[in-house]
C-alpha positions as CSV (number, residue, x, y, z in Angstrom):
1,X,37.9,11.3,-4.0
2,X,37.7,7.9,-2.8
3,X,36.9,8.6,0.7
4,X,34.0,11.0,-0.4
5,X,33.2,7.9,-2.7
6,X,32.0,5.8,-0.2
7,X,30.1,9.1,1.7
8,X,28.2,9.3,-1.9
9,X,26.9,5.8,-2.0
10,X,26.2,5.5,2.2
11,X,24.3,8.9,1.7
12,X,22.6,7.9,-1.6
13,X,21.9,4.6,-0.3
14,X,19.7,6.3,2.8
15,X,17.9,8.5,0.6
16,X,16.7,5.6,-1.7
17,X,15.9,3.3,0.1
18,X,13.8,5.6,2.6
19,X,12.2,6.5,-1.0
20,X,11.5,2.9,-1.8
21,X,9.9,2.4,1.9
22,X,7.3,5.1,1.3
23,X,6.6,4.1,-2.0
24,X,5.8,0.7,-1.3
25,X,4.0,1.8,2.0
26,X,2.1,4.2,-0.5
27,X,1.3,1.5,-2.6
28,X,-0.1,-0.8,0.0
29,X,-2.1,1.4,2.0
30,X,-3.5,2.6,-1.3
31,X,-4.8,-1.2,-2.2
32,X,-6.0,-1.2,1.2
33,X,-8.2,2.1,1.1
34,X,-8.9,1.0,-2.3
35,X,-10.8,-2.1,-1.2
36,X,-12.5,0.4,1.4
37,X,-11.1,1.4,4.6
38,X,-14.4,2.7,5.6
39,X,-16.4,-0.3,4.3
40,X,-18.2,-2.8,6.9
41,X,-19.0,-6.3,5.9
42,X,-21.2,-8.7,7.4
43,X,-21.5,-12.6,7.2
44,X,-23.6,-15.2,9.1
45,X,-21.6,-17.7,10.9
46,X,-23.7,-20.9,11.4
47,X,-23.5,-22.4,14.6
48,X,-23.1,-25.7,15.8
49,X,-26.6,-26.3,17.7
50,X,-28.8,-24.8,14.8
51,X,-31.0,-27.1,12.6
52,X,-31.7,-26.4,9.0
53,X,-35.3,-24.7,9.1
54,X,-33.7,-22.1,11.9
55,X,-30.0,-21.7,10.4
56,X,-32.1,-21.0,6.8
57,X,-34.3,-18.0,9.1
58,X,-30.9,-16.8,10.4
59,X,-29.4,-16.2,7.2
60,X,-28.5,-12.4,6.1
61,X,-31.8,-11.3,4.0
62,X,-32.5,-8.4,1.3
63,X,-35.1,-6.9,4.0
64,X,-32.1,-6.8,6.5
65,X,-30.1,-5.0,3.8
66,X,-33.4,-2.6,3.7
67,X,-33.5,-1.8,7.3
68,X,-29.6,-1.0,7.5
69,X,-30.0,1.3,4.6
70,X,-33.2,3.4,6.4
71,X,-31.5,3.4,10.2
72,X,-28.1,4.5,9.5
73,X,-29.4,6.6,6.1
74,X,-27.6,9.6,7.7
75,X,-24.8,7.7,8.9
76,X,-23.7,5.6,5.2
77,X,-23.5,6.7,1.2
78,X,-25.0,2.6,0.3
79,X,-25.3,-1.1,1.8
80,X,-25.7,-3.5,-0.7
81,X,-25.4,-7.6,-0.6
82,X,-25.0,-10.0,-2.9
83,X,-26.4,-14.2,-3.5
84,X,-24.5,-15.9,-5.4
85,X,-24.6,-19.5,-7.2
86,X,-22.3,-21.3,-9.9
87,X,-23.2,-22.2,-13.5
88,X,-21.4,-23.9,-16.0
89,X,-20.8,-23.2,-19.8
90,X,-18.8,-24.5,-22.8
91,X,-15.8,-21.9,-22.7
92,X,-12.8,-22.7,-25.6
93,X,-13.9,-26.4,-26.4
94,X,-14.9,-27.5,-22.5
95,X,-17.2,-27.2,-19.7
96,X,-16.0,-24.8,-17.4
97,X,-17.8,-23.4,-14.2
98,X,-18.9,-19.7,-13.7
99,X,-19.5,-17.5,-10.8
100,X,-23.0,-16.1,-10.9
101,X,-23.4,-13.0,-8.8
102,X,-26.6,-11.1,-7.9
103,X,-26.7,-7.6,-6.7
104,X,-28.0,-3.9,-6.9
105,X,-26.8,-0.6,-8.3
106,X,-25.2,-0.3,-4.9
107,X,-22.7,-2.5,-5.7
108,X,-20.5,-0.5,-7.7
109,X,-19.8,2.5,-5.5
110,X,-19.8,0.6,-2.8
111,X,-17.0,-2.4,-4.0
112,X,-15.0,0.0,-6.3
113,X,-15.7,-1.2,-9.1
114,X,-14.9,0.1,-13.0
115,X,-17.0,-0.4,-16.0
116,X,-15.1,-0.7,-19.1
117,X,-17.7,-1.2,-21.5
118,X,-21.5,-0.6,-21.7
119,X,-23.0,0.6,-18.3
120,X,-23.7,-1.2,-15.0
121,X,-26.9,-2.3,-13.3
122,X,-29.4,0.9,-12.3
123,X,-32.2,1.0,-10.1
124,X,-34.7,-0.2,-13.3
125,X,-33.2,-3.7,-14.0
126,X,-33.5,-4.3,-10.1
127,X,-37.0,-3.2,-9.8
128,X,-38.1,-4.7,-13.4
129,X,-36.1,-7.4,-12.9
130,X,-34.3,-7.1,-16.2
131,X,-32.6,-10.0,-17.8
132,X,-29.0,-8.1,-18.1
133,X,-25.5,-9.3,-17.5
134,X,-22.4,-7.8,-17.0
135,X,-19.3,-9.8,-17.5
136,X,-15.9,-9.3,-15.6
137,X,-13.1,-8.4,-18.1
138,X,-10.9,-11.4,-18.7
139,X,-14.6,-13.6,-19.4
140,X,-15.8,-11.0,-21.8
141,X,-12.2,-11.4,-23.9
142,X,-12.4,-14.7,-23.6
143,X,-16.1,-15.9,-24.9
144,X,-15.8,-12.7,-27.7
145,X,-12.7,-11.2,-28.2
146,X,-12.6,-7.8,-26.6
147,X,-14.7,-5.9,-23.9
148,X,-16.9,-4.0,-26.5
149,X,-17.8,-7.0,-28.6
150,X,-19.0,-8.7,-25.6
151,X,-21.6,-5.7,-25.1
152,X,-25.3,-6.0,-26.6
153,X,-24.6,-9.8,-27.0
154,X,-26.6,-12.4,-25.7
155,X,-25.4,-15.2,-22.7
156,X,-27.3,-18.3,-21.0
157,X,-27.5,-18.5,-17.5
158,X,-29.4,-21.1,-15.7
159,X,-31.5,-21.9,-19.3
160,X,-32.7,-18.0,-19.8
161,X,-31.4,-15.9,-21.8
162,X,-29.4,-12.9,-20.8
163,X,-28.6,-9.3,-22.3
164,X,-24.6,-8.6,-21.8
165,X,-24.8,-4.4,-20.9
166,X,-21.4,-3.9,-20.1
167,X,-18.1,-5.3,-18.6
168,X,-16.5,-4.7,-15.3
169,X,-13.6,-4.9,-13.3
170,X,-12.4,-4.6,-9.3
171,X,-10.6,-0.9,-9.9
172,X,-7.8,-2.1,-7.1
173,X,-6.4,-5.8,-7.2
174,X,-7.6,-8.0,-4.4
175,X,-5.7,-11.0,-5.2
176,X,-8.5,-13.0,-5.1
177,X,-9.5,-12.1,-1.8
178,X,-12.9,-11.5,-2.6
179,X,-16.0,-12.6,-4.0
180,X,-15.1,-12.1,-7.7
181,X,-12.9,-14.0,-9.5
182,X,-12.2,-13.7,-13.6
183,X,-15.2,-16.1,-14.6
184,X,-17.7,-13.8,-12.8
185,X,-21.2,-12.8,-13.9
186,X,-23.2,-10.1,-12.5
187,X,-27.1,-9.9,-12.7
188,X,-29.5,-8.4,-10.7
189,X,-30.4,-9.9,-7.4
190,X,-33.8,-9.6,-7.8
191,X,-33.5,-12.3,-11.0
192,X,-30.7,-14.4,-8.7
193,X,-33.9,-14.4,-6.3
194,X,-35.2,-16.9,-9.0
195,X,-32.3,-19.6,-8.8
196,X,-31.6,-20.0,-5.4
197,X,-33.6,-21.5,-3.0
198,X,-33.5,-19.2,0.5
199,X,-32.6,-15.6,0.2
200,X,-29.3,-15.4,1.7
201,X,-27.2,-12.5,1.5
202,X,-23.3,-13.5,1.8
203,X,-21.8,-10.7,2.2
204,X,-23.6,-7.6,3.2
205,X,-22.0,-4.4,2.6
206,X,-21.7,-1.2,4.0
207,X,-20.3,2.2,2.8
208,X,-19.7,4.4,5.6
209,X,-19.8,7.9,5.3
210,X,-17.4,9.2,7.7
211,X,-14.3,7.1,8.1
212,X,-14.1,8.0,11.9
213,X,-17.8,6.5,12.2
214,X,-16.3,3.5,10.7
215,X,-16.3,1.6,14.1
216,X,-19.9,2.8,15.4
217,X,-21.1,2.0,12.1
218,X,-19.5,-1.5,12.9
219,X,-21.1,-2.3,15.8
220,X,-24.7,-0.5,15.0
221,X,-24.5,-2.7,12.0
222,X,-24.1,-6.0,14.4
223,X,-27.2,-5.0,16.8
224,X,-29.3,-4.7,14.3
225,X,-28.6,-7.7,12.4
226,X,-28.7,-9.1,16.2
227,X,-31.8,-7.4,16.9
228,X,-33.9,-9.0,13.8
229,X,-33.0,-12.6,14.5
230,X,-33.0,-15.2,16.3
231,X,-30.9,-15.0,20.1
232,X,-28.2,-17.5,19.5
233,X,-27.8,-16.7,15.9
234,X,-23.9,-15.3,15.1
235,X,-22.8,-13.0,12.9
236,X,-19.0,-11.7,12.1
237,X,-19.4,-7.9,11.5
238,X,-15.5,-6.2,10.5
239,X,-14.1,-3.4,9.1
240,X,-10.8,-2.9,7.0
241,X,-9.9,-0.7,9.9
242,X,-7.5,-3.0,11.9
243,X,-6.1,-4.6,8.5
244,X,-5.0,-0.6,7.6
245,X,-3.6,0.2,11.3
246,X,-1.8,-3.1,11.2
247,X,-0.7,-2.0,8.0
248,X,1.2,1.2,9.1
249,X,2.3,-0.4,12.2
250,X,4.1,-2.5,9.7
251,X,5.3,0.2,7.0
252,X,7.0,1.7,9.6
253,X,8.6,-0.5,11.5
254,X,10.3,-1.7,8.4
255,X,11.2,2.0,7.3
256,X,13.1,2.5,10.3
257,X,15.1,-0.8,10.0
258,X,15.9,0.0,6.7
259,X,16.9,2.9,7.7
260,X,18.8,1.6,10.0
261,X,20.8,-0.9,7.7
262,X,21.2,2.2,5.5
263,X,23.1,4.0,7.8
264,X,25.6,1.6,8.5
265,X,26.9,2.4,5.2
266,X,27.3,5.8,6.4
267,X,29.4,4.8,9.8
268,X,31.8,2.7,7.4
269,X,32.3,5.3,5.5
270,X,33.2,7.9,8.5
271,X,35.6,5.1,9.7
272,X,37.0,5.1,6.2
273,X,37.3,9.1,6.5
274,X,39.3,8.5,9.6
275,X,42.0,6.1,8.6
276,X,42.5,8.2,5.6
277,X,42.8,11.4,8.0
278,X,45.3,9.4,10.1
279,X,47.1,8.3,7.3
280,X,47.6,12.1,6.3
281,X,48.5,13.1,10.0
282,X,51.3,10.9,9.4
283,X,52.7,11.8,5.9
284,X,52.3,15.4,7.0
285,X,53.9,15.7,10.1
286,X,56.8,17.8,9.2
287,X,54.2,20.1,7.6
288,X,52.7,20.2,10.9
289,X,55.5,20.5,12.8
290,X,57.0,23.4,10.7
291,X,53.2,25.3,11.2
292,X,53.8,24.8,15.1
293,X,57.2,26.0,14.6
294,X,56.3,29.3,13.1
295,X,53.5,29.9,15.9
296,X,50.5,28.1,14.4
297,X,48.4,27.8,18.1
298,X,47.2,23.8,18.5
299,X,43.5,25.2,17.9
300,X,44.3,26.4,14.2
301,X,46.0,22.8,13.6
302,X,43.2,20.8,15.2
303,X,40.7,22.9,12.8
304,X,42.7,22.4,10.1
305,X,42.3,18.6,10.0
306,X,39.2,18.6,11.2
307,X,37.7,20.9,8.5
308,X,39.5,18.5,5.8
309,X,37.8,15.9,7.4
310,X,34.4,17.4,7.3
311,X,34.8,19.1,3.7
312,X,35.5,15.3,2.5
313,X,32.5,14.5,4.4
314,X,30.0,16.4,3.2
315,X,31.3,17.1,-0.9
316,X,30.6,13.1,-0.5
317,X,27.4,13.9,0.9
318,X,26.0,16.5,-1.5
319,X,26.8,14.0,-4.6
320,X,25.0,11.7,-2.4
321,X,22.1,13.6,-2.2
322,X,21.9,14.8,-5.4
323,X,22.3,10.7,-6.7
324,X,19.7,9.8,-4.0
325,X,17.1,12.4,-5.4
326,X,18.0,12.1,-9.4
327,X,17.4,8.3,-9.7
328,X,13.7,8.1,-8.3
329,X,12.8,11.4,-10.4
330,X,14.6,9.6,-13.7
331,X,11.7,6.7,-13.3
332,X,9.3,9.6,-14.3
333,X,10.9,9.5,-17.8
334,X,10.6,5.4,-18.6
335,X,7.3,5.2,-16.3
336,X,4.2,6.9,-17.4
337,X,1.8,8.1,-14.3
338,X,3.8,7.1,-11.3
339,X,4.3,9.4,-8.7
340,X,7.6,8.2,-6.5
341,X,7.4,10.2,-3.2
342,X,10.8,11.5,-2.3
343,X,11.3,12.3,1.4
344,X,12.4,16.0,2.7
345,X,13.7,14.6,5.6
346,X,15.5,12.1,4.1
347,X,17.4,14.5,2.8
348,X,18.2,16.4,5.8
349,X,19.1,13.5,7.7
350,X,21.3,12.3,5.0
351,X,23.1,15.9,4.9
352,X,23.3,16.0,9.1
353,X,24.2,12.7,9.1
354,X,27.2,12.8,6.8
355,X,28.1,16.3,8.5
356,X,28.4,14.3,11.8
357,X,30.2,11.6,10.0
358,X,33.0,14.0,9.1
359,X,33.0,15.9,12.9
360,X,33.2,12.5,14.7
361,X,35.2,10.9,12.7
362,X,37.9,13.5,12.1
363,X,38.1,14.6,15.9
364,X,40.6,11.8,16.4
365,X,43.6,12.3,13.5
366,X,42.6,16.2,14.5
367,X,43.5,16.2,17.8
368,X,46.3,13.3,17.2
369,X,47.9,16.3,14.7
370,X,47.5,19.0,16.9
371,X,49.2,17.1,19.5
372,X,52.5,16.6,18.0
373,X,55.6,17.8,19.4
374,X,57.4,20.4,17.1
375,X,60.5,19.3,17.4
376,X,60.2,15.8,16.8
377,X,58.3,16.6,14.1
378,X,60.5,18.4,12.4
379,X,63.0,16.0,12.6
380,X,60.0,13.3,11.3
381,X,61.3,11.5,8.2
C-alpha cells in the first residue's frame, strides 16, 4: 500500500496539474479574445521632421473613420474611434481629474463593453449631438452610491451640463491596458468635437468580420489611412493576432514542462516499486526456490513478479486517476459558474504511464527471481 502510495500521488499529480495548465491557458486566451482577437487598431505616430500645422493634418480624423467603414463595409461588423480630453471635479472632498471620452454607438460592440445600468449611446445622441453621459462603474458608486442611482442624474463636464443614461464597464479586465480607466466618462464624439481643438482620433478601431481576414483587414486598413495623407506621415496599424499566437506558443510550452516535472514523480515512484520488488525477491527466495523445485518453468516465475509489480502499479494508478479527476470536479461545488477543463488524455497518459512504470520497473527483481538457482535457494535462510 505504500508503494502504490506514491503511484497515487505521481499519477494524480500529472493529471492536476495538466488540468491547471489548460485552465489557466483557458483563461488567458479567453482575456485575450475578449479584448478582440479580430480587432485592428490604428494610431498616428508623429515623426520627427513634421511641424505643427502638417503633424495636426496628419492626425487620424472622423472622415477617415467614415471612409474605412464604406471600403471594407463587406469586410468589418463596425470601426469606430474615440477623442479624448481630461476634466476635473470635486470627488469625496477634493479635486480629482477625469477621463473624458468621446465616441459613437460603435463603440460598444466593437470594445466589449457591458452596460449595467440605463442604455448606451445610439445613433440619435451622435447625430443630435445629445448632452448624455455614461459613467464607468466604480465613478458612478463613487459620486452616488450605486450604478442605478447614478442613472437620470445630472454631471458637469467642461461647464455644460450633462444627462447620466447609463453606466458601463470593459466585459473582460485589461489591466489598465487600455484607454479607460475607473474615472472615465463617455459622451458622444460629436459633443467631444466641441472641446478639443483638432479632430484627432486616438485610437481608431476596427471589428473585423472574419478572424482569418484579420491580417488583410490589417494592412487595407494602413493603405488607406496611407492613401488619405500626407507621404511621410506614419501610422502603427496592429492586430491582437501575434499577442494570441505568442500566447499559445507560451501555454504550451509551459504545459509540457509541467508535464514534464510531473512525471518525475511518476519515475520515483517506479524506482520505489522496484526496491520494494527486490526486497521481496529476497525474503521470498525459498518460496521461489521450492516453485522451481516442483517444476515451476523460469517464465511462470519471471511473470509472477512481474505481474505483482504491475498490479501495484496500476491499483496506484487507478486511485490516482480517480484523485486527479475528483478534485477539479469538487471546485464545481464551492465555485459557482466555473468550468475547469479536465483532459482525456491526461488520463490516458497517466494510466499508460503508470502501466509502464510497473513493466520497466519490475523487469529487474523479475528476471533477478527467475534466475535463482533451486538449490541454493532452498537452502536460503
Amino acid at each position: 500500500m505504500l508503494t502504490a502510495l506514491g503511484m497515487v500521488i505521481g499519477t494524480a499529480s500529472v493529471i492536476l496539474v495538466v488540468t491547471i495548465s489548460l485552465t489557466s491557458q483557458d483563461y488567458i486566451l479567453d482575456q485575450i479574445e475578449g479584448v478582440g482577437s479580430n480587432m485592428v487598431f490604428a494610431s498616428y505616430e508623429i515623426g520627427t521632421q513634421s511641424s505643427s500645422a502638417e503633424v495636426s493634418g496628419d492626425y487620424i480624423k472622423t472622415s477617415d473613420v467614415q471612409a474605412i467603414r464604406e471600403q471594407l463595409a463587406p469586410r468589418i461588423t463596425a470601426a469606430t474611434g474615440i477623442e479624448s480630453n481630461y476634466d476635473s471635479m470635486f470627488l469625496n472632498g477634493r479635486e480629482q481629474r477625469l477621463l473624458v471620452i468621446g465616441s459613437d454607438e460603435y463603440y460598444k460592440p466593437v470594445r466589449n463593453i457591458a452596460v449595467l445600468a440605463g442604455r448606451f449611446l445610439d445613433a440619435g445622441d451622435i447625430s443630435l449631438r445629445q448632452k448624455v453621459a455614461l459613467l464607468t462603474q466604480k465613478l458612478a458608486v463613487s459620486i452616488y452610491g450605486s450604478q442605478q442611482a447614478a442613472v437620470g442624474q445630472m454631471i458637469k463636464i467642461r461647464g455644460l451640463q450633462f444627462t447620466i443614461i447609463g453606466t458601463f464597464k470593459e466585459k473582460v479586465d485589461t489591466f489598465g491596458q487600455s484607454e479607460l480607466n475607473d474615472k472615465t466618462v463617455l459622451i458622444p464624439i460629436t459633443v467631444q468635437q466641441y472641446f478639443v481643438p483638432v479632430d484627432r482620433i486616438d485610437p481608431l478601431y476596427v471589428q473585423v468580420r472574419n478572424p482569418a481576414d484579420v491580417e488583410s483587414v490589417t494592412a487595407e486598413v494602413q493603405e488607406i489611412l496611407q492613401s488619405r495623407h500626407r507621404v511621410g506621415a506614419t501610422y502603427k496599424v496592429e492586430n491582437l493576432g501575434a499577442i494570441l499566437a505568442a500566447a499559445k506558443s507560451i501555454a504550451l510550452v509551459l504545459s509540457l514542462v509541467l508535464v514534464l516535472v510531473s512525471a518525475i514523480a511518476l519515475v520515483i515512484s517506479g524506482i520505489g516499486i522496484m526496491n520494494i520488488m527486490l526486497v521481496t525477491v529476497t525474503e521470498r527466495t525459498r518460496e521461489i526456490g521450492l516453485r522451481k523445485a516442483v517444476g515451476a518453468p523460469r517464465r511462470d516465475i519471471l511473470m509472477q513478479f512481474l505481474l505483482e509489480a504491475v498490479l501495484i502499479s496500476l491499483s496506484g494508478g487507478s486511485l490516482g486517476i480517480v484523485l486527479g479527476v475528483a478534485m477539479p470536479l469538487s471546485v464545481r461545488f464551492f465555485v459557482d459558474n466555473l468550468n475547469i477543463p479536465i483532459s482525456v488524455w491526461s488520463i490516458v497518459i497517466a494510466f499508460t504511464v503508470s502501466s509502464l512504470v510497473g513493466l520497466i520497473f519490475g523487469i529487474l527483481p523479475a528476471s533477478r527471481a527467475s534466475r535463482l538457482n533451486p538449490t541454493e535457494a532452498l537452502r536460503y535462510e
